[in-house]
C-alpha positions as CSV (number, residue, x, y, z in Angstrom):
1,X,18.3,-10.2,104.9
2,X,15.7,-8.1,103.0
3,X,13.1,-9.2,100.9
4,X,13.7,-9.3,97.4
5,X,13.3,-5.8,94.7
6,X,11.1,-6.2,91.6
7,X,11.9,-3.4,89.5
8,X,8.2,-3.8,87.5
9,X,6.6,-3.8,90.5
10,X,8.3,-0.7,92.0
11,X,7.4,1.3,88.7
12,X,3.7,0.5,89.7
13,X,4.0,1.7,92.8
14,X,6.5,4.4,93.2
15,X,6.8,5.6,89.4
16,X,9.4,7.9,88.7
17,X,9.3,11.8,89.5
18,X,8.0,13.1,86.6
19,X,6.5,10.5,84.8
20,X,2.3,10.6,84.3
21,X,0.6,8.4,86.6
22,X,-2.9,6.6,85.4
23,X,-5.1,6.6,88.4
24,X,-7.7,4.1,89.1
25,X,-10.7,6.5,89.3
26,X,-14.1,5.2,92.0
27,X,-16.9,7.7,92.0
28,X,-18.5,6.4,95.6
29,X,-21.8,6.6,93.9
30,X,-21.0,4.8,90.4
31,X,-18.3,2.1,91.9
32,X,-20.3,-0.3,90.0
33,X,-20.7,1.0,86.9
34,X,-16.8,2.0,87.6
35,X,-16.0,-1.5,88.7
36,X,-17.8,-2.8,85.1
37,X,-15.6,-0.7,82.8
38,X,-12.8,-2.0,84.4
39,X,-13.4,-5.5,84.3
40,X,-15.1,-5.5,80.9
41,X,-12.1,-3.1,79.4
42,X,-10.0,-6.1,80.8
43,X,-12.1,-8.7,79.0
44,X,-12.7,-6.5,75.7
45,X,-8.2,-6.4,75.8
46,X,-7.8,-10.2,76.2
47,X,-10.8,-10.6,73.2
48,X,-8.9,-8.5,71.0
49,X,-5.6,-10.7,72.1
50,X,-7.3,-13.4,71.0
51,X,-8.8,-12.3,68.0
52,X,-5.0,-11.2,66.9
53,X,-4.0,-15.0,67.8
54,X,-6.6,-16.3,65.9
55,X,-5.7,-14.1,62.9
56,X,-1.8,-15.2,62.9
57,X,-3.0,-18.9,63.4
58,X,-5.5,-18.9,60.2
59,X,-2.5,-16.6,58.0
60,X,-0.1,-19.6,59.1
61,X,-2.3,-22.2,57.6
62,X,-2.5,-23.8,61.3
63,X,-6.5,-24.2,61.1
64,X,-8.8,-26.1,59.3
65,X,-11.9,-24.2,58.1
66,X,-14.5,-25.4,60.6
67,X,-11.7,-24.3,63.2
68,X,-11.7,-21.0,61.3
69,X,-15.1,-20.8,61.3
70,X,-15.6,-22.0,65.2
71,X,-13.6,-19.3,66.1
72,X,-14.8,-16.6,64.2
73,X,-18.7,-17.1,65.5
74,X,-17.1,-17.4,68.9
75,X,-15.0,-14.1,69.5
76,X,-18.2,-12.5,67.4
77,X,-20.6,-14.0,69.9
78,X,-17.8,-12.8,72.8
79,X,-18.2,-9.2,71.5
80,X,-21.5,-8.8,71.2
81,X,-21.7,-10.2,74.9
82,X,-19.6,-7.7,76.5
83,X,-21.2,-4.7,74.2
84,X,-24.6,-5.8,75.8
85,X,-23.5,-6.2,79.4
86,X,-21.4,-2.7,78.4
87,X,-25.0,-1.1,77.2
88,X,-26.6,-2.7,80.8
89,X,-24.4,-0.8,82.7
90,X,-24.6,2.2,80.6
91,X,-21.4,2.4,78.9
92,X,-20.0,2.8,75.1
93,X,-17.8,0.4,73.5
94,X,-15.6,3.7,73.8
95,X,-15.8,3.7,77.5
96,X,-14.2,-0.2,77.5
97,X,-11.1,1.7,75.8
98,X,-8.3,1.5,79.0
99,X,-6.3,3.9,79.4
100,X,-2.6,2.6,80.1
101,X,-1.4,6.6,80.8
102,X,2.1,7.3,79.0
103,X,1.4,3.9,76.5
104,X,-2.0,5.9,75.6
105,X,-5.5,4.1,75.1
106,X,-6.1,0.8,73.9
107,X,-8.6,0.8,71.2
C-alpha cells in the first residue's frame, strides 16, 4: 500500500511546470542576518494577524475598553520589538515584507 498524497504539500514541493517558484535564499556569509528576516517576517505576519483580530473583535463590540486598551499597548509594544531586533540585525521594516511569489509580498 502507498503512503498517502497531500495535494498542498506536493504544490510545495513539486510545483507545477510553469508556475514561479519563491526560493528560500542563504548567503553562506549572512545566514544569520538571512535566518532573522525570516523568522521576524514570520512574527511581523502573525502581529499583523493579530492586529486584524483585534480590530474585528473591538468593531463587534466583544471588548471592554481596558481590553481594548491592553491590547493596543501590547501589539504597539510587539512592533516596536521586532523593528528594534530588525534594526540589530540590520534590516528595514521593508526587509520583514515576505515574499509569498505568485500571491506577491505581504506588506
Amino acid at each position: 500500500m502507498s503512503a498517502p498524497r497531500f495535494a498542498s504539500l506536493d504544490l510545495l514541493v513539486e510545483p507545477p511546470e510553469g508556475a514561479p517558484v519563491a526560493a528560500l535564499n542563504l548567503d553562506p556569509d549572512q545566514v544569520e542576518r538571512d535566518l532573522s528576516r525570516l523568522v521576524l517576517g514570520l512574527v511581523e505576519f502573525l502581529r499583523q494577524l493579530m492586529e486584524a483580530q483585534a480590530i474585528r473583535r473591538m468593531e463587534a463590540g466583544r471588548l471592554t475598553p481596558e481590553e481594548e486598551e491592553a491590547l493596543g499597548l501590547t501589539l504597539m509594544r510587539a512592533h516596536e520589538k521586532i523593528l528594534d531586533l530588525a534594526e540589530k540585525f540590520g534590516l528595514k521594516p521593508e526587509d520583514l515584507r515576505l515574499d509569498l511569489g505568485p500571491l506577491g509580498r505581504l506588506t
